[in-house]
VEXDREN-2710 file (C-alpha; in Angstrom, 1 decimal):
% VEXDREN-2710
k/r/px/py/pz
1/UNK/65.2/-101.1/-18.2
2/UNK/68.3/-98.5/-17.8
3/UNK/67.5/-95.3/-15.7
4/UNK/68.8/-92.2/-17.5
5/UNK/72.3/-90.8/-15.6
6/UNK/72.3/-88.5/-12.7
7/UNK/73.5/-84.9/-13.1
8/UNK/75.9/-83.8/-10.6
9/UNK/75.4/-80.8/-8.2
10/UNK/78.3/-79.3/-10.5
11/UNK/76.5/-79.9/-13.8
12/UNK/73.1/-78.4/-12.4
13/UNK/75.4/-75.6/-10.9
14/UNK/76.8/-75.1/-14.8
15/UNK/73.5/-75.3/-16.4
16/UNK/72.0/-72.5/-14.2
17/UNK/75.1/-70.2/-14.5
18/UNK/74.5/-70.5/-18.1
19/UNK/70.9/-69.3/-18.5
20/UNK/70.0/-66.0/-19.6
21/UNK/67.4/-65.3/-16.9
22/UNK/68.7/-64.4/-13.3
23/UNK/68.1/-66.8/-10.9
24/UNK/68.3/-66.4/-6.8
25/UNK/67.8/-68.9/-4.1
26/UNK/67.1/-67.7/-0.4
27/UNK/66.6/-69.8/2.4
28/UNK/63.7/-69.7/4.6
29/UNK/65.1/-66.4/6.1
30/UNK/65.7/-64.6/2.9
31/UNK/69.3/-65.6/3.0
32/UNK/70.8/-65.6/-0.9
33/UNK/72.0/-69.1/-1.0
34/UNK/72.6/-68.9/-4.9
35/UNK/73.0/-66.4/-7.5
36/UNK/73.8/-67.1/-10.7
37/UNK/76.4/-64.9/-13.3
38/UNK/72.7/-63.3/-14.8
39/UNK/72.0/-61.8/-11.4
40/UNK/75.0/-60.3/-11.4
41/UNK/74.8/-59.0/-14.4
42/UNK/71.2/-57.7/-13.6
43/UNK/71.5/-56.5/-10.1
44/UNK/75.1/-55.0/-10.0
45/UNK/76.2/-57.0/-6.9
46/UNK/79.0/-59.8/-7.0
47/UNK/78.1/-63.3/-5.9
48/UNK/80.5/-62.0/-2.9
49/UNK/78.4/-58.9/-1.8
50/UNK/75.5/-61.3/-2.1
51/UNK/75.9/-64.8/-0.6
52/UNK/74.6/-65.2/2.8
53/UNK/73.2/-61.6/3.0
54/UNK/69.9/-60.2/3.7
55/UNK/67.9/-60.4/-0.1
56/UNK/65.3/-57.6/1.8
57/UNK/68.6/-55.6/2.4
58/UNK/70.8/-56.2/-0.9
59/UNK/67.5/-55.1/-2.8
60/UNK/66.7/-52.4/-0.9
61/UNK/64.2/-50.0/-2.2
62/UNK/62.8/-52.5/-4.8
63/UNK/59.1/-53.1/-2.9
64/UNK/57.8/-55.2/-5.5
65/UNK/60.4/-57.7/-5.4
66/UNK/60.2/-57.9/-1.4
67/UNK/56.8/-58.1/-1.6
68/UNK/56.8/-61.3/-3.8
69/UNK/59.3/-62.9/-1.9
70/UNK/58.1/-62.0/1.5
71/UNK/54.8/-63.4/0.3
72/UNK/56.3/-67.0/-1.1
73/UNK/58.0/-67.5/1.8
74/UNK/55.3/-66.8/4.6
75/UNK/52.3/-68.7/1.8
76/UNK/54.7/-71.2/0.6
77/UNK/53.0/-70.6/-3.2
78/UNK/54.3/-69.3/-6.9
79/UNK/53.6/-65.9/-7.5
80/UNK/54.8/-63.8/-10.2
81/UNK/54.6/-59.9/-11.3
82/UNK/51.9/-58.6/-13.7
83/UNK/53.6/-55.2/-14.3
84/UNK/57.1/-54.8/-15.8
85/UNK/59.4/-54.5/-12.6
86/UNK/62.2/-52.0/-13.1
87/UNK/65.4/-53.3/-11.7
88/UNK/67.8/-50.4/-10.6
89/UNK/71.7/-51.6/-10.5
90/UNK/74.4/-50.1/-8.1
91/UNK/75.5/-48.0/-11.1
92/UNK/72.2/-46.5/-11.3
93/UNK/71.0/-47.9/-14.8
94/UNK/67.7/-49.8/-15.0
95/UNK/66.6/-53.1/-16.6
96/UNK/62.5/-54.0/-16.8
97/UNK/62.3/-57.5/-15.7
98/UNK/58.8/-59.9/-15.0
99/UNK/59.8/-61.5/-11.8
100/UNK/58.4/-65.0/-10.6
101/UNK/59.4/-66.3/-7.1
102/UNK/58.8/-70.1/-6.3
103/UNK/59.3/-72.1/-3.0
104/UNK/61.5/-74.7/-2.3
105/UNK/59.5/-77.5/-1.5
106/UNK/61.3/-81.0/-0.7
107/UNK/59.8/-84.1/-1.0
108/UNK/60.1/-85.1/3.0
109/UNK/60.5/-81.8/4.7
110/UNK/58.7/-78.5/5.1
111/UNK/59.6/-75.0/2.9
112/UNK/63.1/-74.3/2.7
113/UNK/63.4/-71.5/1.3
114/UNK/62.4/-69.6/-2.4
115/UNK/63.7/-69.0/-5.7
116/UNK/63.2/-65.8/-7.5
117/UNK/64.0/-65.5/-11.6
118/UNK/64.1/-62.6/-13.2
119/UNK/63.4/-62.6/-17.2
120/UNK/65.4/-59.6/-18.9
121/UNK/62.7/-57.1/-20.9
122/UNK/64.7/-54.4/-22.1
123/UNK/65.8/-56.1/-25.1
124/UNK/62.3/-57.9/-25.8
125/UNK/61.0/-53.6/-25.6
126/UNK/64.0/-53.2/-27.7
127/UNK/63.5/-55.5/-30.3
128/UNK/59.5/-54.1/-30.2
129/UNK/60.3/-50.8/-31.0
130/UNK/62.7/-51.7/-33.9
131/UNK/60.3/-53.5/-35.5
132/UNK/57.8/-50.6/-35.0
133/UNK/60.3/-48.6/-36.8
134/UNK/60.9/-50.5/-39.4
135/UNK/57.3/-51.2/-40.1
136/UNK/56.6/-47.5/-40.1
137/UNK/59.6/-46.9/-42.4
138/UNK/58.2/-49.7/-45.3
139/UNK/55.4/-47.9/-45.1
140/UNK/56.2/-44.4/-45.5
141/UNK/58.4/-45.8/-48.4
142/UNK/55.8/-46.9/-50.1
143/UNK/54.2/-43.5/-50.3
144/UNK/57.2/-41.7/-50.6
145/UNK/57.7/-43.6/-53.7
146/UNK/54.5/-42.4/-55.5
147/UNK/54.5/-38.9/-54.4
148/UNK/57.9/-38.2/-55.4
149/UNK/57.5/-39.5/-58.8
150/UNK/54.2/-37.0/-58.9
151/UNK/56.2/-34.1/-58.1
152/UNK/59.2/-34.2/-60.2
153/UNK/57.7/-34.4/-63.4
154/UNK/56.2/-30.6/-62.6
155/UNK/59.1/-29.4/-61.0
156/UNK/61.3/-30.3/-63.9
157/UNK/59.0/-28.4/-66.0
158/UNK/58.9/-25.7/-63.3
159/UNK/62.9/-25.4/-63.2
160/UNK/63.0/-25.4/-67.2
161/UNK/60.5/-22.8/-67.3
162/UNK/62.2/-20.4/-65.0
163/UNK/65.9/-21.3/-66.8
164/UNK/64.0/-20.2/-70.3
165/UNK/62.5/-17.0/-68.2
166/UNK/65.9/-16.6/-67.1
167/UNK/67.5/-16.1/-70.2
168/UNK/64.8/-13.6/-71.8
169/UNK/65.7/-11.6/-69.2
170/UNK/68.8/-11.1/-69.7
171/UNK/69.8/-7.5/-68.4
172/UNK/67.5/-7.1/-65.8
173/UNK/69.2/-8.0/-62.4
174/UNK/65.9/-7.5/-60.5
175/UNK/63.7/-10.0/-62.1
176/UNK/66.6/-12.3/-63.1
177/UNK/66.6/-12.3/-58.8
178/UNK/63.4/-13.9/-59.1
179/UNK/64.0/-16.5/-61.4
180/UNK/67.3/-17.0/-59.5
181/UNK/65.5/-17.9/-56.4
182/UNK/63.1/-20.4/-58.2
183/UNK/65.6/-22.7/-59.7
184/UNK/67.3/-22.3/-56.3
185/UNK/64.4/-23.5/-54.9
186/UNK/62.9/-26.1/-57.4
187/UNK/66.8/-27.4/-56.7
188/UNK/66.7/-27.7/-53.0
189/UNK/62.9/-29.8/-53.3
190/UNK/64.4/-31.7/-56.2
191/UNK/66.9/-32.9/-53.3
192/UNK/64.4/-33.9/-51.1
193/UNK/62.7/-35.8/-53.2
194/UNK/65.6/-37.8/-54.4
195/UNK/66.5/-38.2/-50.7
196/UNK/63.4/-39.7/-50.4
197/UNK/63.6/-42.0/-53.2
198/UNK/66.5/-43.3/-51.5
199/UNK/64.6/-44.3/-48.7
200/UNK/62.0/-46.4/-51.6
201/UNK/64.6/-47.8/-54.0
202/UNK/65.4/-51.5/-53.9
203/UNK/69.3/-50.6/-53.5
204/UNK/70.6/-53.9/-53.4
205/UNK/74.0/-54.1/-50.9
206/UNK/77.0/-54.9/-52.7
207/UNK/78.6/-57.2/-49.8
208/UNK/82.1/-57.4/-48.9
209/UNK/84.1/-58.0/-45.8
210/UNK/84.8/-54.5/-44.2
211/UNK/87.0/-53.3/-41.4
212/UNK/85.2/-51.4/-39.5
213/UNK/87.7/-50.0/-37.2
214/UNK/89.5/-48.9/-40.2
215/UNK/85.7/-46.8/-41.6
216/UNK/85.4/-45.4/-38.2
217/UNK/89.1/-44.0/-38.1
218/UNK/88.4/-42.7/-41.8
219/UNK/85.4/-40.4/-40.7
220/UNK/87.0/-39.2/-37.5
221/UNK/90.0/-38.4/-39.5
222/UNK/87.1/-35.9/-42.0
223/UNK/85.2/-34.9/-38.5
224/UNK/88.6/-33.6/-36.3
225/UNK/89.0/-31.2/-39.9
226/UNK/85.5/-30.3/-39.6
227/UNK/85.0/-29.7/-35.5
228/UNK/88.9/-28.8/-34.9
229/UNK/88.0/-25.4/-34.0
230/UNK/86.1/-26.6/-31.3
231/UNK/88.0/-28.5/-28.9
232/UNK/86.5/-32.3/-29.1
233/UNK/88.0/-35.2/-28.1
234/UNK/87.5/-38.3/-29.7
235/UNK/87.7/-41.3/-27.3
236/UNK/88.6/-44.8/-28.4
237/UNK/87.4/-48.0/-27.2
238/UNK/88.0/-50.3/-30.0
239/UNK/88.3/-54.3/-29.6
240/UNK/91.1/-55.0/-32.1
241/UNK/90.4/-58.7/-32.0
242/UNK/86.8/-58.1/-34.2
243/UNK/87.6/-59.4/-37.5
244/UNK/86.4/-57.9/-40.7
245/UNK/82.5/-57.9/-41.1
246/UNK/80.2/-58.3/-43.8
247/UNK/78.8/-55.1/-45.2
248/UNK/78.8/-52.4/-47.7
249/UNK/81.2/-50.3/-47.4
250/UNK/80.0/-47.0/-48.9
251/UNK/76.8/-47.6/-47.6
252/UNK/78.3/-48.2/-43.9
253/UNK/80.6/-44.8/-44.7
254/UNK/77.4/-43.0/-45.0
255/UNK/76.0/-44.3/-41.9
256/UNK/78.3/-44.0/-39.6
257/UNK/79.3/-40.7/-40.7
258/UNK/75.9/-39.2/-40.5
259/UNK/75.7/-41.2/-36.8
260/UNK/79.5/-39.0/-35.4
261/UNK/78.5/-36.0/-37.2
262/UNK/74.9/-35.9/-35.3
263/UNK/76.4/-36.4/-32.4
264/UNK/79.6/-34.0/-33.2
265/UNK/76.5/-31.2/-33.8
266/UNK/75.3/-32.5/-30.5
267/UNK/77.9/-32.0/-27.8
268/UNK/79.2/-29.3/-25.9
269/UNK/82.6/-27.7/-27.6
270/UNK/85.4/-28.8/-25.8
271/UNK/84.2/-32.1/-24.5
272/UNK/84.4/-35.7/-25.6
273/UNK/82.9/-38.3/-27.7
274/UNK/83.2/-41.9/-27.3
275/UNK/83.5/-44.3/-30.0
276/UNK/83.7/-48.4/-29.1
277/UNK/83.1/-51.6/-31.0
278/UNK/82.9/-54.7/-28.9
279/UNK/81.3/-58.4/-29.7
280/UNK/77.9/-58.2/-28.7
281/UNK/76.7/-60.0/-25.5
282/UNK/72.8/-59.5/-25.9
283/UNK/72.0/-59.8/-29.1
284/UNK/72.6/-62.4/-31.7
285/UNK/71.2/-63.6/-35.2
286/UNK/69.2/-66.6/-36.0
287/UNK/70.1/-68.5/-39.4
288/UNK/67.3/-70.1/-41.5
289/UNK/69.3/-73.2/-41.1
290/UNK/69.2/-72.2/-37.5
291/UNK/72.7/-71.6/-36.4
292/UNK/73.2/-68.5/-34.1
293/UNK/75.5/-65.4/-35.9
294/UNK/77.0/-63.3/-33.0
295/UNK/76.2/-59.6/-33.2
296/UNK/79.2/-56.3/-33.4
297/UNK/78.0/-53.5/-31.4
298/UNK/79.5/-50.2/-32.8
299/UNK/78.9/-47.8/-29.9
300/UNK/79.2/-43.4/-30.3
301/UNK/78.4/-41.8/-27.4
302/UNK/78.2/-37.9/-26.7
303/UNK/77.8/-34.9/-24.2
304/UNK/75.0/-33.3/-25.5
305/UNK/71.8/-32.4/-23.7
306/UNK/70.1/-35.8/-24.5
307/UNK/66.6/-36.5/-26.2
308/UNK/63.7/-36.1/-24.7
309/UNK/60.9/-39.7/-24.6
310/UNK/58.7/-38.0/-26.8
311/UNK/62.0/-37.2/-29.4
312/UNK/62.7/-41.0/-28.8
313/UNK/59.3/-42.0/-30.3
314/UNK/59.8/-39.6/-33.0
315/UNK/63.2/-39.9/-33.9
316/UNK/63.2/-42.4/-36.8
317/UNK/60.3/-40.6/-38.1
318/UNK/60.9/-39.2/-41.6
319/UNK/61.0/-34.8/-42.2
320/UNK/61.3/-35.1/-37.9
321/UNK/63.8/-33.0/-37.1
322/UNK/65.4/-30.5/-34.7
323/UNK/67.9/-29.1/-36.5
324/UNK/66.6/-25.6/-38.5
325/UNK/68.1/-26.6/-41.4
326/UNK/67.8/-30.6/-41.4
327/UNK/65.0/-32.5/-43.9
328/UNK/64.7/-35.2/-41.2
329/UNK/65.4/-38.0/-43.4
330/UNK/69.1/-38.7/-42.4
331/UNK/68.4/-41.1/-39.5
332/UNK/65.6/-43.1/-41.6
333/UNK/67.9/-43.3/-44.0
334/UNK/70.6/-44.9/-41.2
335/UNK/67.8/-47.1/-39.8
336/UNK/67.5/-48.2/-43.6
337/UNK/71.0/-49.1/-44.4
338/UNK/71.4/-50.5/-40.6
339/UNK/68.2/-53.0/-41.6
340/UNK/69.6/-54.2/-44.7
341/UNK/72.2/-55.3/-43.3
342/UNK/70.1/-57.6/-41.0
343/UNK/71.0/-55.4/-38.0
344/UNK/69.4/-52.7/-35.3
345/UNK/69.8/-49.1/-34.7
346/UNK/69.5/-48.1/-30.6
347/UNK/69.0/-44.5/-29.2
348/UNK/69.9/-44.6/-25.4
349/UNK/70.0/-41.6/-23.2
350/UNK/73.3/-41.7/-20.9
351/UNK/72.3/-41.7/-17.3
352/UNK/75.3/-39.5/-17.2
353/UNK/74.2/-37.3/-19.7
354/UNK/74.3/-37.5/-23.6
355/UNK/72.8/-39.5/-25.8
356/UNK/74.4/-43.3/-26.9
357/UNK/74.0/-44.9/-30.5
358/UNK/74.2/-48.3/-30.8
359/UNK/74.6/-50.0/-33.7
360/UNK/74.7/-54.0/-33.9
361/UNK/75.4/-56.1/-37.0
362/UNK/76.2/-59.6/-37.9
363/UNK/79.9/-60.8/-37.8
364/UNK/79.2/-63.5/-40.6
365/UNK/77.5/-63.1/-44.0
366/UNK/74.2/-63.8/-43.8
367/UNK/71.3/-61.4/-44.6
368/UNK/68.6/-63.4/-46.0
369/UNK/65.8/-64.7/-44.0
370/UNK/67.2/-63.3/-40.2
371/UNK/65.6/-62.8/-37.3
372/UNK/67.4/-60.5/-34.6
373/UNK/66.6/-62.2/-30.8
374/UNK/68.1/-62.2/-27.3
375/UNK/70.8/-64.4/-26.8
END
């Protein structure tokens, strides 16, 4: 009977450097003897600032982690987290993590020390609350459907009626005024309602590869015309080796220059806005025939004042708004178009201010049947 090969200590080293969760290893003094490329990524701190140091000290401040560890290693039991444990990085940005510690227990000799993994949330709450969205959208599309339908019928007949009224008064500038402002008006709901039929109709996307770079340096060009007077700075960031992508382009036009002109409304006059496209390093797409797709992330990021939590729940929401004159239906109209492209829309606020939109959508063709998931 053949025994199945040995790993080496390098392929187990390999195999732990290339799993998504962090993983740690202390000794029995809460010495980091390990710490893989994840909890570098998670924590901030180098595998230099970390070997051989203190855990209690390089994770300072973080009591529930201590706790855990402190209480594996004197108990010599598993013990894991049963709230969301927010892990604060050197650059002060956070990352929810469920944390489980486990000791080192060899075969012939006492404890020797723990091992802590820490399993990434942010994305999981991330992908949670697109699917919330999107949900709610198909849903208020649905009604939005039958209630427009409803009210154009009477509003054409409305409209036609004050154009007839119009015309029998012919002469008299003070009731013409009236009628004026009805077909103005009957006009500007008409517009609604076809914005909102938008939202409903099965608009099928007319795929093509795209170059993206080449949409976002179209729309900047329309935006510096529009905001020259006041002093922004574009800023870009752009990863030239991205090849073209699947999309539709008018449909991406439209989003993306809704997306820069938001945030050009947004920010301060005479202060930046960022704009970078890199390959994706969180997120990728699952294939029905299972095969991963790796994910663009289109990046704008501004100087404005931010949004509030409660404006992040609301954000997506159809006729939400801020803006005096907006409908609110721009953004669900983004999330729309960024959905049908098998992708996800992101509102982050900057920890240095502002507010960040991130867009993330497949580099190969394939939007039938996807599911979005960490990877």
């Amino acid at each position: 009977m053949s025994h199945p090969q040995q790993l080496s200590h390098q392929e187990y080293a390999l195999i732990l450097e290339n799993i998504d969760d962090a993983i740690i290893a202390v000794d029995q003094q809460g010495k980091i003897i390990y710490f893989n490329s994840s909890a570098q990524l998670f924590s901030g701190l180098s595998e230099k600032q970390s070997i051989h140091q203190s855990f209690f000290e390089c994770f300072k401040g973080h009591e529930t982690l201590c706790y855990l560890l402190r209480t594996t290693l004197q108990e010599g039991r598993s013990i894991s987290s049963h709230e969301t444990v927010t892990l604060r990085k050197t650059n002060s940005r956070q990352r929810q993590v469920s944390v489980t510690v486990s000791p080192i227990l060899p075969a012939s000799t006492s404890q020797q020390g723990a091992v802590i993994v820490l399993h990434d949330l942010t994305r999981v709450r991330s992908l949670e609350s697109a699917v919330r969205n999107a949900d709610r959208l198909a849903m208020i599309e649905t009604m939005a459907a039958g209630l427009a339908h409803e009210i154009k019928n009477p509003l054409g007949g409305i409209k036609g009626s004050a154009q007839l009224l119009q015309m029998e008064l012919s002469g008299n500038d003070e009731l013409q005024e009236y009628t004026q402002l009805i077909v103005r008006e009957t006009t500007r709901v008409n517009r609604i309602i076809e914005e909102l039929l938008n939202l409903s109709r099965p608009r099928k996307t007319q795929i093509e590869f795209v170059n993206i770079s080449q949409i976002l340096n179209e729309i900047i060009t329309l935006q510096k015309n529009t905001v020259g007077d006041r002093g922004i700075l574009f800023v870009w960031e752009l990863d030239p080796s991205i090849p073209d992508i699947p999309g539709d382009h008018d449909l991406l036009m439209r989003l993306f220059l809704n997306l820069i002109k938001n945030s050009c409304e947004a920010t301060e006059d005479h202060s930046k806005i960022t704009i970078a496209t890199k390959v994706d390093t969180e997120y990728h797409l699952r294939r029905p025939d299972n095969r991963s797709t790796p994910m663009v992330q289109i990046s704008i990021s501004d100087q404005g004042p931010g949004i509030s939590a409660a404006e992040l729940e609301k954000i997506l929401t159809p006729f939400y708004t801020t803006k005096e004159t907006g409908s609110g239906l721009g953004l669900p109209m983004c999330q729309k178009i960024v959905t049908d492209h098998g992708g996800m829309l992101e509102f982050i606020n900057r920890s240095e201010g502002g507010t960040k939109v991130k867009v993330s959508l497949p580099l190969f063709h394939n939007l039938t049947d996807n599911k979005t998931e960490k990877g």
